[in-house]
PLY file of the C-alpha trace (Angstrom):
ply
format ascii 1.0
element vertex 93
property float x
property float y
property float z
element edge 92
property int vertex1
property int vertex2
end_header
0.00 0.00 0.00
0.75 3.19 -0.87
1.72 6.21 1.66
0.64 9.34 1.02
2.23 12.54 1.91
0.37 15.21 3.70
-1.82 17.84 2.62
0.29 21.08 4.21
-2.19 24.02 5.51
-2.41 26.62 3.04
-3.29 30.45 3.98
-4.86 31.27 0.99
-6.48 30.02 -2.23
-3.73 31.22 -4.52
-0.97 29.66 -2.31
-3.23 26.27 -2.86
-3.34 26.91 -6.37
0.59 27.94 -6.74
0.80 24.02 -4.84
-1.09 21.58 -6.52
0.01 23.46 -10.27
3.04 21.71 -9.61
2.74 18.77 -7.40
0.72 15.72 -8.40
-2.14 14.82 -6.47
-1.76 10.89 -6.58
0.90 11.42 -4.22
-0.83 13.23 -1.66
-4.98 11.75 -2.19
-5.85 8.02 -2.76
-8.49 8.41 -5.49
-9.76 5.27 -5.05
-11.22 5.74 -2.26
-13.14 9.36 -3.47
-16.99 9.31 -3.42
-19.34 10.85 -5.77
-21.19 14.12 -4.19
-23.96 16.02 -5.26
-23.59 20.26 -4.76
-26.83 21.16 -4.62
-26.26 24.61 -3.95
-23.55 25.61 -6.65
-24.74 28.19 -9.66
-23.92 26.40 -12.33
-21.65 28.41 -15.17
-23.77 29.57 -18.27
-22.64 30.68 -21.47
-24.65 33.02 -24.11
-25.15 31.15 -27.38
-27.06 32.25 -30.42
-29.38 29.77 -31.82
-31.17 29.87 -35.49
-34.42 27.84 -35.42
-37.18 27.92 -37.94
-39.76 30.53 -37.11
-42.67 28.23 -37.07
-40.95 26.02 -34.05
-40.23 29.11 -32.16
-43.61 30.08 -32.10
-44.66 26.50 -31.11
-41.92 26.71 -28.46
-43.02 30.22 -27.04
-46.82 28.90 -27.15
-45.70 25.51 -25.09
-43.87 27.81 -22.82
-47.11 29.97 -22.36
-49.45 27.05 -21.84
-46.64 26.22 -18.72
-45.98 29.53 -17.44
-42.48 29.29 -17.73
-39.84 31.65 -20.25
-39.45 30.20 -23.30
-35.86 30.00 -23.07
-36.30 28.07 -19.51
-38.39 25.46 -21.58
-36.07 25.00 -23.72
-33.22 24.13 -21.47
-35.66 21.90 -19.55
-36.37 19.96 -22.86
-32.46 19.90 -24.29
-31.66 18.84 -20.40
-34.60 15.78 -20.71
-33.22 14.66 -24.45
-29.31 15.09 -22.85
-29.96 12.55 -20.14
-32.58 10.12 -22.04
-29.64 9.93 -24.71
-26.95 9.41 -21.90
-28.80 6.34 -20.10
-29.57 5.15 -23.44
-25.90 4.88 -24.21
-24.92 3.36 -21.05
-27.17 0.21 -21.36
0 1
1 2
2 3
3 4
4 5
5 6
6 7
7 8
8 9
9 10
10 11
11 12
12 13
13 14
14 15
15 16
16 17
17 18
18 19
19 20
20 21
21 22
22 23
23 24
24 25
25 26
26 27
27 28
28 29
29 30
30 31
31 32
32 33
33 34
34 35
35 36
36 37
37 38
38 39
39 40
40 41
41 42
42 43
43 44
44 45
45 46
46 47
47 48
48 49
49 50
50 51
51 52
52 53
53 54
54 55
55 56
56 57
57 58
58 59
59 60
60 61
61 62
62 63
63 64
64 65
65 66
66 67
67 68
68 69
69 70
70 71
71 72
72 73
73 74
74 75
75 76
76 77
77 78
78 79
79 80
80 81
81 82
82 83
83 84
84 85
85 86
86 87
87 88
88 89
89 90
90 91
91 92
C-alpha cells in the first residue's frame, strides 16, 4: 500500500493553487477511495449562445412555454436537459 504525503495548511487560495500546479495529487490523495457528491447549492456556469431555429418552431416553443408559465428559453433548457440525459442512459445500457 501506498503512503501518502500530507496535505500542508495553506493560507490562501492562490498559495493552494501555486501548490497543486506543480505537485501531483496521486501522491498526496488516494483516489480510489473518493466518493461521488452532489452540490446542490452551486450556480452552475452559463454561457450566451445564439441559436437559429425555424420561425414556425419558435412560435410552437413560445406557445408551449405559455401554456406552462415558464420563459421560453427556460423550456427549452428543460427539454435539451430531458433529451441530454434520455440519450446518456440510453448509451450506457
Amino acid at each position: 500500500m501506498k503512503v501518502m504525503k500530507k496535505i500542508p495548511k495553506f493560507r490562501s487560495e492562490a498559495e493552494e493553487r501555486k501548490f497543486w500546479a506543480k505537485h501531483d495529487s496521486t501522491e498526496y490523495v488516494d483516489w480510489k477511495k473518493g466518493k461521488r457528491m452532489v452540490l446542490p447549492n452551486l450556480k452552475p456556469s452559463v454561457k450566451t449562445i445564439s441559436l437559429r431555429l425555424p420561425e414556425a418552431m419558435l412560435e410552437e416553443l413560445k406557445l408551449l412555454a405559455n401554456k406552462r408559465d415558464v420563459p421560453y428559453q427556460s423550456l427549452m433548457k428543460i427539454f435539451l436537459s430531458e433529451k441530454i440525459r434520455e440519450d446518456l442512459k440510453t448509451k450506457r445500457d
